[in-house]
TIGUTI-239252 format. One record per residue: residue in three letters; x negated, y negated, z negated of N, C-alpha, C in turn. Coordinates in steps of 0.001 Angstrom, whole numbers, padded with zeros to 6 digits, always signed. Example, Ala and Ser with C-alpha at 12.3 -4.5 7.8 and 13.67 -1.06 7.14 Angstrom:
residues 2
ALA-013190+005690-007800-012300+004500-007800-013200+003300-007800;SER-012850+002250-007080-013670+001060-007140-012900-000030-007870;
END
This chain:
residues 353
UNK+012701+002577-015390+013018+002959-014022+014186+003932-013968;UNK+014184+004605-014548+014885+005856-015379+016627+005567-014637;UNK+017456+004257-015471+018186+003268-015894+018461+003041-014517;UNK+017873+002322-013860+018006+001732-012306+018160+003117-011028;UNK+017512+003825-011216+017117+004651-009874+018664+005492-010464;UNK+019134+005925-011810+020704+006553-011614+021864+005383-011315;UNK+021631+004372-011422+022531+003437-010640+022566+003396-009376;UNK+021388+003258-008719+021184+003198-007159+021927+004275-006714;UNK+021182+005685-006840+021757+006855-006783+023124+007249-006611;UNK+024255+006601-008075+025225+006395-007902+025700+005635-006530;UNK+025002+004145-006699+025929+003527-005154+025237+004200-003688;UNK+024673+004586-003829+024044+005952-002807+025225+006847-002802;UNK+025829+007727-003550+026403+008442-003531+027947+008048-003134;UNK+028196+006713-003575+029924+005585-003374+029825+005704-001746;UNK+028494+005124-001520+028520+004871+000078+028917+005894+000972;UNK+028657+007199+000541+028567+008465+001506+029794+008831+001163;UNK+030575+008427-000054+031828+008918-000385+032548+008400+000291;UNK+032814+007074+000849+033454+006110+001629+034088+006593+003078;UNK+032165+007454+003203+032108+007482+004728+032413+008477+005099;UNK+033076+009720+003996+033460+011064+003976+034617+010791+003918;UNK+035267+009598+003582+036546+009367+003365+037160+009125+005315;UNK+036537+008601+005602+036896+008182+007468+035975+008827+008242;UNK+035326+010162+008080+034935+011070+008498+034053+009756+009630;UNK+032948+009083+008877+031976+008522+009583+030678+009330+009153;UNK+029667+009655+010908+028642+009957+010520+027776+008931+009759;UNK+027019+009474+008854+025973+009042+008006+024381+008800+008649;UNK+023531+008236+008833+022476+007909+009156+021481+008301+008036;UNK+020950+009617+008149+020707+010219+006363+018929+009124+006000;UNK+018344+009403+007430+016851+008504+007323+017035+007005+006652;UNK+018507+006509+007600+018596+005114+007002+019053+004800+005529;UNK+019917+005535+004993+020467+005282+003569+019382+005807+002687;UNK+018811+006598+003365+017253+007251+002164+016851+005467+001707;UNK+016219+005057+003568+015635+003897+003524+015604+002819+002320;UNK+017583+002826+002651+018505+001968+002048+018006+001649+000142;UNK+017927+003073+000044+017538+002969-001620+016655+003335-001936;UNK+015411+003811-001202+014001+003393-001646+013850+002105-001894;UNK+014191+001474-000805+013581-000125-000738+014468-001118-001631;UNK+015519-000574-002595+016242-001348-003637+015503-000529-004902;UNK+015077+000299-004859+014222+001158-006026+013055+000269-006420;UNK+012633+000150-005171+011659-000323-004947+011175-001952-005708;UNK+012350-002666-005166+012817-003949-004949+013259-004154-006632;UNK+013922-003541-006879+014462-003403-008421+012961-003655-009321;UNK+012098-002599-009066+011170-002471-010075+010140-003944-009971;UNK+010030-004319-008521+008997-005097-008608+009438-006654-009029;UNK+011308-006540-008282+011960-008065-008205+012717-008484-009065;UNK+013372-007426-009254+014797-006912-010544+016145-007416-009542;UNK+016065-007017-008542+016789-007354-007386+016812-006084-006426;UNK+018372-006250-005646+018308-005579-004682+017877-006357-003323;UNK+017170-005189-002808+016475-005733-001503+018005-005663-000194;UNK+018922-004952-000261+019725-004625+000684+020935-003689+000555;UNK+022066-003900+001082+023278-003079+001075+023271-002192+002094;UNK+024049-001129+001797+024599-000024+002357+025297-000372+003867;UNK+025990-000977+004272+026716-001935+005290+026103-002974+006345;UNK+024901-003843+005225+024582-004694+005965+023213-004196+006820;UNK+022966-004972+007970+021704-004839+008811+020052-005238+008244;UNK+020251-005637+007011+018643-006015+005913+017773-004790+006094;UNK+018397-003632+005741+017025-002956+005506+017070-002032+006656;UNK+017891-002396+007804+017417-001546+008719+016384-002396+009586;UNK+016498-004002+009347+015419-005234+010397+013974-004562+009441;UNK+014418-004656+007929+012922-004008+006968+012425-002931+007944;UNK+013218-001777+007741+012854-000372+008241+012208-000781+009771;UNK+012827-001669+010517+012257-002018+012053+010775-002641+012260;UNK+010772-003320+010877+009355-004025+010665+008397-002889+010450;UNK+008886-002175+009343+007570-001120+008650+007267+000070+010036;UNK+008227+000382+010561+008102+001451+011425+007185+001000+012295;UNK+007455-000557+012861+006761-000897+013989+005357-001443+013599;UNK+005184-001685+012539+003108-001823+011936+003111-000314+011817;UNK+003595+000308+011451+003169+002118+011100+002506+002677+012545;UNK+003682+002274+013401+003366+002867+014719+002072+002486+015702;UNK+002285+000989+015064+000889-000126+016027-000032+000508+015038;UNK-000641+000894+014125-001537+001693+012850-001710+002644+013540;UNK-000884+003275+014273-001459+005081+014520-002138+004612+015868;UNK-002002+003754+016575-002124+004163+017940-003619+004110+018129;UNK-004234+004211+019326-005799+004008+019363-005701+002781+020020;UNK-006745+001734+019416-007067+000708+019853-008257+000465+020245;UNK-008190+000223+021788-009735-000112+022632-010692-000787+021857;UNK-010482-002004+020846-011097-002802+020820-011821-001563+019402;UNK-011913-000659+018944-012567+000663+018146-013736+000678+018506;UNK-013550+001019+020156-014568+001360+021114-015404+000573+021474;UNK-014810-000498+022004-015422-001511+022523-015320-003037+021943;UNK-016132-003689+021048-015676-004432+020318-015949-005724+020908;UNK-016499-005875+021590-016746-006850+022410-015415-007638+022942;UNK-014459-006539+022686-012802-007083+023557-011810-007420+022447;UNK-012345-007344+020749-011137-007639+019958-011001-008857+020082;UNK-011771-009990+020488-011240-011483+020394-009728-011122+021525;UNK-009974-010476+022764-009055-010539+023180-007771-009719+023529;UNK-007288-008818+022057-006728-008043+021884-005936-007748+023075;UNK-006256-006849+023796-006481-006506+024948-004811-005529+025130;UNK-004340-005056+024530-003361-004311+024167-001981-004827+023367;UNK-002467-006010+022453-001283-006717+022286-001168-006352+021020;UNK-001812-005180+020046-001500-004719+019488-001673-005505+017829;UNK-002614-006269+017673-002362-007624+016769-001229-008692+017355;UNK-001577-008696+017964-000066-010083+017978+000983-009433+017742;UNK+001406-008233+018191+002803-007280+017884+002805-007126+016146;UNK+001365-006453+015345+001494-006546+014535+001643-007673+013522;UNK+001113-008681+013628+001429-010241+013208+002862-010683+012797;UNK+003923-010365+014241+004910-010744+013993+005607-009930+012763;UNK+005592-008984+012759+006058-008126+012166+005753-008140+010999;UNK+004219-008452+010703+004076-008462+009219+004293-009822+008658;UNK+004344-010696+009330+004929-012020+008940+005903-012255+008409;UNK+006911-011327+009061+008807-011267+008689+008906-010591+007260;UNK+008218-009947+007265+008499-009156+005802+007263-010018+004842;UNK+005958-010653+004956+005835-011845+004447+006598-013174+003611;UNK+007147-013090+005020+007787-014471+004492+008989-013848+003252;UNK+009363-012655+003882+010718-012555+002397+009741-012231+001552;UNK+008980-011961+000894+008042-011846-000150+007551-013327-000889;UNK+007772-014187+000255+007131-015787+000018+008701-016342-000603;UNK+009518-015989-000236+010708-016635-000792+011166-016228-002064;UNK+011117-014668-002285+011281-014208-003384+010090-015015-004536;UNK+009051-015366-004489+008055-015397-005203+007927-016820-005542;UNK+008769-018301-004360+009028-019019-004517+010406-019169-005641;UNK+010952-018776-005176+012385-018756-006166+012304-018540-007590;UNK+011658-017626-007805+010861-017039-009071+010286-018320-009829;UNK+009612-018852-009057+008553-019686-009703+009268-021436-010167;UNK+010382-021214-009285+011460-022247-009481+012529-022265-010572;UNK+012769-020443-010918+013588-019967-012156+012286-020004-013301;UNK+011471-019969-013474+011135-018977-014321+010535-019924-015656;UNK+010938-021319-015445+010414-022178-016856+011896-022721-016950;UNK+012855-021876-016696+014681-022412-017126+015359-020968-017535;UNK+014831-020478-017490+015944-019123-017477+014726-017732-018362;UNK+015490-017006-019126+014446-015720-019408+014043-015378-018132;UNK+012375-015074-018668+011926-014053-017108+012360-012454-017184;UNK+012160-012253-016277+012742-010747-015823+011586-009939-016114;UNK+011572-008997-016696+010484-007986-016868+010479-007191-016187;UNK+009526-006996-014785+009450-006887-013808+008054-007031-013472;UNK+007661-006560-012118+006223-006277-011675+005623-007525-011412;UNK+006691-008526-010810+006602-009740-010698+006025-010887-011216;UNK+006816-010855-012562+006764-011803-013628+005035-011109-014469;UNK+004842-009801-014041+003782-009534-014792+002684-010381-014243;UNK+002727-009990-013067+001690-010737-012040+001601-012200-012434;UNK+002427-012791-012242+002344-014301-012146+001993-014539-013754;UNK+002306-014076-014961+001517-014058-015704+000052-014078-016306;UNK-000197-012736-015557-001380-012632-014790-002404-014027-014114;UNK-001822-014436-013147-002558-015469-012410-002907-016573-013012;UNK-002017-016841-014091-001773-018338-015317-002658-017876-015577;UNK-003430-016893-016187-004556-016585-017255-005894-017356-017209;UNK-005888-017933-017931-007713-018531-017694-008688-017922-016885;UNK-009774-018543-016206-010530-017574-015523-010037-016387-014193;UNK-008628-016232-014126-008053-015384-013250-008266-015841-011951;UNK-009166-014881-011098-008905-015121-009820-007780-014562-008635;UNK-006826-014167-009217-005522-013764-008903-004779-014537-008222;UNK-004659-014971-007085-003751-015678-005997-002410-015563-006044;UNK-001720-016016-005310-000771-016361-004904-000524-014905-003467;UNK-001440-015795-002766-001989-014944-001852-001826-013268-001792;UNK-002858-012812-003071-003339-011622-003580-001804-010644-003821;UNK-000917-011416-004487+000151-010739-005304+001367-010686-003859;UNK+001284-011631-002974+002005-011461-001835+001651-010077-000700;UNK+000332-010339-000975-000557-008832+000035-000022-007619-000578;UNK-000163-007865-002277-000448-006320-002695+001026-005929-002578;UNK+002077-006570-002889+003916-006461-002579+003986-005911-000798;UNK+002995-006357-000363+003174-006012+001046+002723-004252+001320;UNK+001501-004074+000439+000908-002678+000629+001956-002148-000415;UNK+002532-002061-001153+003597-001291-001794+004770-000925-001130;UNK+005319-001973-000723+006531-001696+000007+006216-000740+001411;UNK+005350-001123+002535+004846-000116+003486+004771+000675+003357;UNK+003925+001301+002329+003322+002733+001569+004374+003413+000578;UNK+005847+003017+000158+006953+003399-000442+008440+003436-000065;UNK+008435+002458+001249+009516+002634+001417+009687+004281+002467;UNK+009163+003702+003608+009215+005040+004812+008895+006383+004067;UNK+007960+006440+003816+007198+007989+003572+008046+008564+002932;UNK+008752+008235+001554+010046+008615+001041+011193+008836+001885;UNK+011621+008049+002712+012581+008212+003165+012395+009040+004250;UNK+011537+009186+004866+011371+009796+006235+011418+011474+005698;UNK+010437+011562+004212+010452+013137+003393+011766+014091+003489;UNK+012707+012562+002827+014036+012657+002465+014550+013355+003943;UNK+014669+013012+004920+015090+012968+005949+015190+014458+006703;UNK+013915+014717+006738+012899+016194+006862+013630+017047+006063;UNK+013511+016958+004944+014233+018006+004063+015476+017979+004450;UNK+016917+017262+004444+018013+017151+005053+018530+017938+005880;UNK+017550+017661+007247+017191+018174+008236+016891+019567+008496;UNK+015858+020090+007844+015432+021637+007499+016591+022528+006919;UNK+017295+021541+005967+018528+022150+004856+019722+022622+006130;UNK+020129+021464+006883+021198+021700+007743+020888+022485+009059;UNK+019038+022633+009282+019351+023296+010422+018917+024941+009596;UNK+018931+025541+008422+018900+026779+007817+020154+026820+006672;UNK+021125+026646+007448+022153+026854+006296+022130+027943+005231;UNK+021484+028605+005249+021620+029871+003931+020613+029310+002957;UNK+019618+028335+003177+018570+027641+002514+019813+026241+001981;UNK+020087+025955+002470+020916+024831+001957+022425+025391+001242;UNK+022466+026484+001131+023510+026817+000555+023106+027234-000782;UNK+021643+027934-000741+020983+028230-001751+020487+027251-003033;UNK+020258+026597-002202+019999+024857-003015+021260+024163-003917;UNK+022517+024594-002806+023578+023802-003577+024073+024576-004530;UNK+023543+025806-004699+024503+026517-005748+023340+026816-006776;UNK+022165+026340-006811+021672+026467-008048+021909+024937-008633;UNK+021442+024044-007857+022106+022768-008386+023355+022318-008862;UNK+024794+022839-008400+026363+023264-008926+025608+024124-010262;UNK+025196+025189-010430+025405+026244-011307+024581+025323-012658;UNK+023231+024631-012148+022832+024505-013629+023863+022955-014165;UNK+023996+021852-013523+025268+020787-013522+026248+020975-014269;UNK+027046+022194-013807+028426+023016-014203+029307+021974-013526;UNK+029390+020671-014403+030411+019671-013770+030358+018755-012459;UNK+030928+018704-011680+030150+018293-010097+030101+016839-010180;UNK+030342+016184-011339+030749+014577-011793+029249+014181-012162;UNK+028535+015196-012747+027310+014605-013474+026189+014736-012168;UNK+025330+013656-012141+023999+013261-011462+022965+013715-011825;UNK+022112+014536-011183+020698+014771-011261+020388+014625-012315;UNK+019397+014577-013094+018627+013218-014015+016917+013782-014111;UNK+016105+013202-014163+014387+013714-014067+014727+014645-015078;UNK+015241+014540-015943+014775+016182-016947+015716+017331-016435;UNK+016218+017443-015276+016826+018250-015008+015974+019118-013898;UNK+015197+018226-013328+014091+018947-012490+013617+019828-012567;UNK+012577+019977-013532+012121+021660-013692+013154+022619-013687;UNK+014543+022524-014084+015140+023461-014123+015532+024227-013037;UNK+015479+023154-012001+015592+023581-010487+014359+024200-009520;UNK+013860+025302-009650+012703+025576-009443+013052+025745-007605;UNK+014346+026678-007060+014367+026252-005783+014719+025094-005011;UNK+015048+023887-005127+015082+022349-004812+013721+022039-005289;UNK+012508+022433-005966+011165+021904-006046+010516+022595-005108;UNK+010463+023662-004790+010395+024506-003154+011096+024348-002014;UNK+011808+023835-001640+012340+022779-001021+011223+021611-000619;UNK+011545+020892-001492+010590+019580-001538+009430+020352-000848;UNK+008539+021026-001853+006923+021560-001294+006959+021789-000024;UNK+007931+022549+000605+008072+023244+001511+008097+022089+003051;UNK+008968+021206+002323+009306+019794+003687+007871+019273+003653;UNK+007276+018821+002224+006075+018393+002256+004887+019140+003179;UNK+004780+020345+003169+003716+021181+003893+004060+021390+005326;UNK+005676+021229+005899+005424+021479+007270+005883+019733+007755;UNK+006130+018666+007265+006093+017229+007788+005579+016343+006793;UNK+004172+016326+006281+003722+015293+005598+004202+014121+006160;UNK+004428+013261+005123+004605+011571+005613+003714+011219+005968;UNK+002520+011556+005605+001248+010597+006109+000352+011379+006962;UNK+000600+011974+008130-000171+013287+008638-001618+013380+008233;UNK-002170+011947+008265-003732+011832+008594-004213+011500+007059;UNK-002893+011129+006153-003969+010962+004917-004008+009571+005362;UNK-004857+008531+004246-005541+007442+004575-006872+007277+004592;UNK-007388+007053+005446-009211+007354+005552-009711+007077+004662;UNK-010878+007818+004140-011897+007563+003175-013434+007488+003805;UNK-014278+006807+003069-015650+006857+003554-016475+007596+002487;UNK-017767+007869+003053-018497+008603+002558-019769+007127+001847;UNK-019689+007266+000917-020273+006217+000479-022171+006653+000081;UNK-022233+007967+000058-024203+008512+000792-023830+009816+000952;UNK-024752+010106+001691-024902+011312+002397-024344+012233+001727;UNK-023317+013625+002596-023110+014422+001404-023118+015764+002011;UNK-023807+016488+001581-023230+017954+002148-022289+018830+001417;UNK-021200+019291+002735-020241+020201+002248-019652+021021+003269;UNK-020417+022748+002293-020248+023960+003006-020814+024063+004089;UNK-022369+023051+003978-023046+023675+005398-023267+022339+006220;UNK-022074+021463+005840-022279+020421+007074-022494+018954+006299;UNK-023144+018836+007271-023611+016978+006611-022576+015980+007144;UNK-022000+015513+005761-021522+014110+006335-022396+012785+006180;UNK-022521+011990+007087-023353+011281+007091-023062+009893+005860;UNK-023711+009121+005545-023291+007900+004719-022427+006860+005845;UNK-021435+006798+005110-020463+005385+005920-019576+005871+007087;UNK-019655+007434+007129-018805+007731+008343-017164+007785+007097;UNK-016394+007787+008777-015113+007741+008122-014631+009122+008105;UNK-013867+009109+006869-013316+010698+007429-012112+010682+006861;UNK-011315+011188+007714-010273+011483+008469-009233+013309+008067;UNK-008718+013052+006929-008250+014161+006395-006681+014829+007229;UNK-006508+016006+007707-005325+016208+008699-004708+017090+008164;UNK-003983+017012+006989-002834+017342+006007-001723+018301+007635;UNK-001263+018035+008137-000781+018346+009141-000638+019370+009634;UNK-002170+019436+010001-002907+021249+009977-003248+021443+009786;UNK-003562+021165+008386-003282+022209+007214-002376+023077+006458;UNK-001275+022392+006761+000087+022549+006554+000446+023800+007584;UNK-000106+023824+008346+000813+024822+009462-000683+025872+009981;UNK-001841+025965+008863-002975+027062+009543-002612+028214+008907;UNK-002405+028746+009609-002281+030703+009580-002799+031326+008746;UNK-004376+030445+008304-005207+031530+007645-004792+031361+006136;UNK-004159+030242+005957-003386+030059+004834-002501+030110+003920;UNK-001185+029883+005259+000089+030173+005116+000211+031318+006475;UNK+001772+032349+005587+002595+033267+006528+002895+032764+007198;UNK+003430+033003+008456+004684+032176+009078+005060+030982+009073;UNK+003187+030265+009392+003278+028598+008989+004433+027741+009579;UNK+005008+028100+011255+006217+027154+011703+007373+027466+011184;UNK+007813+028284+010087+008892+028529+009345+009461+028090+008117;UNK+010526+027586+008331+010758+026837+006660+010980+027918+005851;UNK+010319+028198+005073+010517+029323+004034+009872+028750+002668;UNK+010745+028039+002095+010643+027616+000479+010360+028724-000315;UNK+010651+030121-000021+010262+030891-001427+009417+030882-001227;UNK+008323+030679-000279+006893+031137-000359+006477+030404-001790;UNK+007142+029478-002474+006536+028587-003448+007250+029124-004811;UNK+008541+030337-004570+008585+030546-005679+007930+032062-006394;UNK+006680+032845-005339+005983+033369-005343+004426+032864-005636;UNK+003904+032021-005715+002610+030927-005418+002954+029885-006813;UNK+002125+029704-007270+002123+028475-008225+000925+027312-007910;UNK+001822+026444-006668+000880+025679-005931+001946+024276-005867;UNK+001176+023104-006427+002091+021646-006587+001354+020985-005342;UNK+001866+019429-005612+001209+018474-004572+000390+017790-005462;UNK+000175+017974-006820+000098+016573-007115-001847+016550-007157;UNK-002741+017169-006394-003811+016689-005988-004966+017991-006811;UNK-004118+019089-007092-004941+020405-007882-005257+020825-006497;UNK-004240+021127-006238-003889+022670-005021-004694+021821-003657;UNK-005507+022171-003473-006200+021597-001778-005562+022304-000650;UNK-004861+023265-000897-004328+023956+000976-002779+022852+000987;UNK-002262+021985-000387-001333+020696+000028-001334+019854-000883;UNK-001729+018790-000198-002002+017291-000115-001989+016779-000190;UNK-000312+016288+000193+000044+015556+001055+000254+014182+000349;UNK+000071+013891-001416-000440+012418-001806-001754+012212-001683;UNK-002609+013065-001179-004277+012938-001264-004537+013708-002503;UNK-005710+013372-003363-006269+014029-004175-007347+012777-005018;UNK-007829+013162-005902-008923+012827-006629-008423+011076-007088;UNK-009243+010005-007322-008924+008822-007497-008091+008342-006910;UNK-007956+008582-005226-007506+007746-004642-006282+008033-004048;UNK-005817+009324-004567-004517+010129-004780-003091+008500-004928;UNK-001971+008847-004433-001137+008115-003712-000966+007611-005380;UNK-000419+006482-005609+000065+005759-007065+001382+006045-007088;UNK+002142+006473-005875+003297+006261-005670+004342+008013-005904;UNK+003108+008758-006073+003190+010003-006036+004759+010673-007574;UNK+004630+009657-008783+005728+010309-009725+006698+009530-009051;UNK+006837+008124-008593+008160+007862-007828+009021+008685-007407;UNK+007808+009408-006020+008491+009502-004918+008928+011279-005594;UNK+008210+011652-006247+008743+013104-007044+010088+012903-007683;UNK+010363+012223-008329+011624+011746-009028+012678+011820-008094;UNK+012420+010597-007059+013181+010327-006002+013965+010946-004947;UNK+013082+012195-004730+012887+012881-003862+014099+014025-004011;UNK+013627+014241-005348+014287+015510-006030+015957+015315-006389;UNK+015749+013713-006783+017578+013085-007620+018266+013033-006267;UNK+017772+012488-005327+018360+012161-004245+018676+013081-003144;UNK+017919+014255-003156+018328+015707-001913+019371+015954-003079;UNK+019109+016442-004051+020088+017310-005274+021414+016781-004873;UNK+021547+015510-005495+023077+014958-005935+023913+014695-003821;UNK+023066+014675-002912+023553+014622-001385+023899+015899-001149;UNK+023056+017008-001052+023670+018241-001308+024604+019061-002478;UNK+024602+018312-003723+025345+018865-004414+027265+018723-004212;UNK+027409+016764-003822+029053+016321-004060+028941+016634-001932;UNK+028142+016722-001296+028706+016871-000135+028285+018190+000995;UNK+029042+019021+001212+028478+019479+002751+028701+018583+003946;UNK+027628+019318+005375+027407+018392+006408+027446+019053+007380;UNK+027612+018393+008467+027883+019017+009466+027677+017843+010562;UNK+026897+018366+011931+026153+017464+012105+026789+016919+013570;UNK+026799+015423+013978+027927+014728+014371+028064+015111+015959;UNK+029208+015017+016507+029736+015497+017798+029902+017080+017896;UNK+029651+017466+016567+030409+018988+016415+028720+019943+017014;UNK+027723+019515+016962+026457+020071+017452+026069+021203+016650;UNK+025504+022680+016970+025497+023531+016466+023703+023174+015527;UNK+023998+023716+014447+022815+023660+013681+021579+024130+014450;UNK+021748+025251+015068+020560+025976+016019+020259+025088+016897;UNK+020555+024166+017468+020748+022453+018463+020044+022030+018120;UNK+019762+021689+016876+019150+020176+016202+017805+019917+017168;UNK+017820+018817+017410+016375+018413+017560+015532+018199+016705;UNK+014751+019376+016191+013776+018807+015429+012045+018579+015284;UNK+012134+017664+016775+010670+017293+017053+010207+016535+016443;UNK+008942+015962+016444+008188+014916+015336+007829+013669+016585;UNK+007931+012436+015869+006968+011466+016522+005777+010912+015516;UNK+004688+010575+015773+003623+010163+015218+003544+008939+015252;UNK+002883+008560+013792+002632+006898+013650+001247+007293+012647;UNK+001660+006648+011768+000348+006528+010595+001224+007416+010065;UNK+002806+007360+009933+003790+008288+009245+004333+008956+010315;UNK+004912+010248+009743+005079+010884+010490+006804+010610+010586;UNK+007855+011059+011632+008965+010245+011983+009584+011481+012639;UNK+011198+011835+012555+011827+012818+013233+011643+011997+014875;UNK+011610+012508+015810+012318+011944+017241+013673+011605+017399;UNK+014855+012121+016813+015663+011521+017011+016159+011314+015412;UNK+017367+010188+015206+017264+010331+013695+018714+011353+013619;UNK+018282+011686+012110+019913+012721+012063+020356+012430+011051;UNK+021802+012162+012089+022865+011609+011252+024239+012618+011617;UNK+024844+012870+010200+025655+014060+010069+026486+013363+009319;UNK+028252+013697+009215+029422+013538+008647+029285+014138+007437;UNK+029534+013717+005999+029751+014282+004528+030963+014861+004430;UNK+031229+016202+003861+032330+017004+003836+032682+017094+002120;UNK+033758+016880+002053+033868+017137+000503+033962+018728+000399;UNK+033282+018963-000779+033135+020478-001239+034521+020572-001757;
END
């Protein structure tokens, strides 16, 4: 993965160079998008899912946003079930279409595959593992199965990353002394402004990993967590949860309770270089991949990702955000889905340092 994600990275970085060149604003949510979902696409297809230029992964991004959003909303038929035959709200047929479109490119990729793959070396890839897989004697492994589970990967990897990405960006440009802080420990440990990130360079950056924590605790991607059930009765701290209820974890506010955190509506990253508190499912006051078994799979990705990709955007560029808008301006309200989403997206001009 290693290999691929500093290539991407690189044409991540060509693209914004381009667009610094004709002083075009940048769409920072969408190019996150852009190379999650070729990260992504790489590991599972050995293919890119989409270019920098073209309209592919913003119809993707239009699909995932719009099941994310039909996911959060409340649906009558919860309440009253008597009315799901006649989805009363629209809200399956809306979702249908949508998950169909990104279906079917999953059905083509997987067709094509299966058309290369007794003429040509196979690709070692998530892909070729699978369908391996399914040949096996005795395997009850579908066709079907390997199309679904490509479907819950991509949903659950592309946005949440990118939207993180986005948040942090965002936080960086509307606290410029925090984003100035960032770029000059990242310049200082680098030295040369030519060289890229790389995962072993991470720890060295202890304020860009406070950063990260910091976006993570005041805009989880996933506000609500993904529900879990209580599989028998359990008591905890007094209160009974019953067997089979759902419960409903709110990372969110938790992220922003007082009794926890200082100055919970404040971006203040040092709080983390005082605290020795991670995400990755120790620390319970943040979360935000879940915890225990069922803790996110996607969780060293999106750490990698997260970290190569704010670093090397803040390191070769400053920003400044488009129509000349003062940083203290920004809009930075939230909209709710299953993921959580800026209200407006922000897109800012790349300045060469």
């Amino acid at each position: 993965m290693t290999h691929f994600l500093r290539k991407l990275v690189t044409e991540l970085l060509d693209h914004v160079d381009r667009c610094c060149t004709i002083e075009k604003a940048v769409n920072i949510g969408g190019i996150a998008f852009t190379t999650s979902l070729n990260v992504l696409s790489n590991l599972m297809f050995s293919m890119d899912f989409a270019q920098y230029d073209s309209s592919t992964a913003q119809k993707f991004k239009d699909d995932v946003w719009a099941l994310l959003e039909i996911g959060g909303k409340q649906n009558i038929t919860d309440f009253f079930p008597i009315f799901k035959l006649f989805d009363p709200q629209g809200l399956v047929r809306r979702g249908n279409v949508h998950g169909n479109r990104i279906l079917t490119l999953f059905d083509n990729v997987i067709k094509q595959r299966l058309q290369t793959r007794s003429t040509s070396l196979a690709d070692n890839d998530v892909l070729n593992s699978l369908l391996n897989l399914k040949q096996m004697d005795e395997s009850t492994f579908s066709l079907n199965d390997i199309r679904h589970l490509f479907f819950a990967l991509f949903i659950a990897g592309t946005d949440t990353t990118s939207s993180t990405l986005e948040w942090a960006m965002a936080e960086l440009i509307h606290n410029p002394d925090k984003l100035e802080r960032t770029r000059s420990e990242v310049i200082k440990l680098m030295e040369n402004k030519k060289n890229i990130i790389q995962e072993s360079n991470i720890s060295q950056l202890p304020y860009l990993q406070a950063v990260i924590k910091e976006t993570l605790r005041l805009h989880p991607p996933t506000p609500f967590l993904i529900p879990h059930q209580a599989i028998h009765d359990v008591e905890i701290q007094g209160f009974m949860v019953p067997k089979n209820s759902q419960i409903i974890c709110n990372v969110w506010a938790m992220g922003r309770d007082p009794k926890v955190w200082s100055n919970p509506e404040t971006f203040m990253p040092e709080r983390f270089l005082e605290v020795n508190v991670d995400y990755r499912g120790q620390d319970f006051e943040l979360i935000p991949f879940g915890a225990g078994r069922r803790i996110c799979p996607g969780l060293t990705m999106a750490h990698r990702m997260l970290h190569i990709m704010l670093g090397s955007l803040i390191q070769k560029f400053d920003w400044k955000l488009e129509g000349n808008k003062r940083a203290q301006d920004m809009d930075m309200d939230e909209k709710f889905g299953i993921t959580l989403q800026r209200s407006a997206p922000l897109k800012a001009i790349p300045l060469k340092i």
